[in-house]
C-alpha positions as CSV (number, residue, x, y, z in Angstrom):
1,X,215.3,233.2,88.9
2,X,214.7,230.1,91.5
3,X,211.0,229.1,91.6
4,X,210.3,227.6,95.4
5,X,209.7,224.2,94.9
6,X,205.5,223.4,95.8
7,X,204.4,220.5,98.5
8,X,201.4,219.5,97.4
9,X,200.1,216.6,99.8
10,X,196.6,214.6,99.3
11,X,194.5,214.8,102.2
12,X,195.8,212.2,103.8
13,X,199.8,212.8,103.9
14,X,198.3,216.5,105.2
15,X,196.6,215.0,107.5
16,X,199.3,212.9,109.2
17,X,201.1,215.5,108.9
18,X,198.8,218.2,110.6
19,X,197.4,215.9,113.1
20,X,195.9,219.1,115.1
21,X,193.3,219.6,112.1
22,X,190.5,216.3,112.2
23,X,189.0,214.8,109.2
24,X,186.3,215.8,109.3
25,X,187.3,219.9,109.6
26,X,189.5,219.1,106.4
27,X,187.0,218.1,104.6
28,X,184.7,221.3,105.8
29,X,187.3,223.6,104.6
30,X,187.9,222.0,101.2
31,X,183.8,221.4,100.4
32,X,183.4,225.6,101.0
33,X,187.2,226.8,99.5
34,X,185.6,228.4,97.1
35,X,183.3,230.4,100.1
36,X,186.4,230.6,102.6
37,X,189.8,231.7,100.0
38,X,191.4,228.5,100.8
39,X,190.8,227.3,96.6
40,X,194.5,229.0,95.8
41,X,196.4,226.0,98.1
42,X,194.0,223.3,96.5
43,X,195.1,221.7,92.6
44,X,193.6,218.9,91.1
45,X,195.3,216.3,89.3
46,X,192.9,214.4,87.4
47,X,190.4,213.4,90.3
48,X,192.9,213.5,93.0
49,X,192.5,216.8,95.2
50,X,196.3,217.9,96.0
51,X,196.8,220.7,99.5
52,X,199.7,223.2,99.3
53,X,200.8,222.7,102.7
54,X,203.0,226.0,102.5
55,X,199.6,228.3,100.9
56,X,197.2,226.5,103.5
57,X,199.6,228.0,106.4
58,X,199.7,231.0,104.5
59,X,195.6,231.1,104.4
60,X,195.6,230.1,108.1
61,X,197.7,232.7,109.5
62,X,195.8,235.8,107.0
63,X,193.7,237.7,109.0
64,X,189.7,236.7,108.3
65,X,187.0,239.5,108.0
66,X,183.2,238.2,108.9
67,X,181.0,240.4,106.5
68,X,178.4,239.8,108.8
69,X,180.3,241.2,112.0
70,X,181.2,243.8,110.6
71,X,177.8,244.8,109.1
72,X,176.2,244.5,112.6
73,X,179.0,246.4,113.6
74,X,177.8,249.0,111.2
75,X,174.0,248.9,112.1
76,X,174.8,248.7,115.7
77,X,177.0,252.3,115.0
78,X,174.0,253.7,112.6
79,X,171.3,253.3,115.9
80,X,174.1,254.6,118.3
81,X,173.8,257.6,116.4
82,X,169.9,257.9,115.8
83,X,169.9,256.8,112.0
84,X,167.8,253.7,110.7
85,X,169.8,253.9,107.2
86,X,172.2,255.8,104.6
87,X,170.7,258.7,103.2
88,X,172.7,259.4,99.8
89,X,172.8,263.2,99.0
């Protein structure tokens, strides 16, 4: 079986590569990868922080769920229908 060959880039290949995405929102993404699910397309080697240009697409073009949306969703519904909270049974 053929294994697809990685492109990992450092930040700055990426970048020059992706000039639509600025420094500065790079380096937002990778400080909270851990927070957003982008840590899969980010490897270290040694000090040096490598990007999996072909996983960070992947990551960009997965749909995102905001917990907090969709919880004021939720409480928004719960007063629609007259409850304050979940009454367990």
């Amino acid at each position: 079986m053929h294994k697809k060959e990685r492109n990992y880039l450092s930040k700055q290949e990426f970048l020059k590569r992706n000039p639509f995405i600025t420094p500065r929102s790079l380096k937002n993404l990778l400080d909270t990868r851990e927070k957003n699910g982008l840590s899969p397309a980010v490897k270290f080697l040694g000090r040096k922080l490598l990007i999996d240009e072909d996983a960070f697409f992947q990551w960009l073009d997965a749909p995102k769920i905001d917990p907090k949306r969709v919880y004021r969703e939720i409480d928004a519904g719960w007063k629609r229908n007259g409850m304050n909270s979940i009454t367990f049974i």
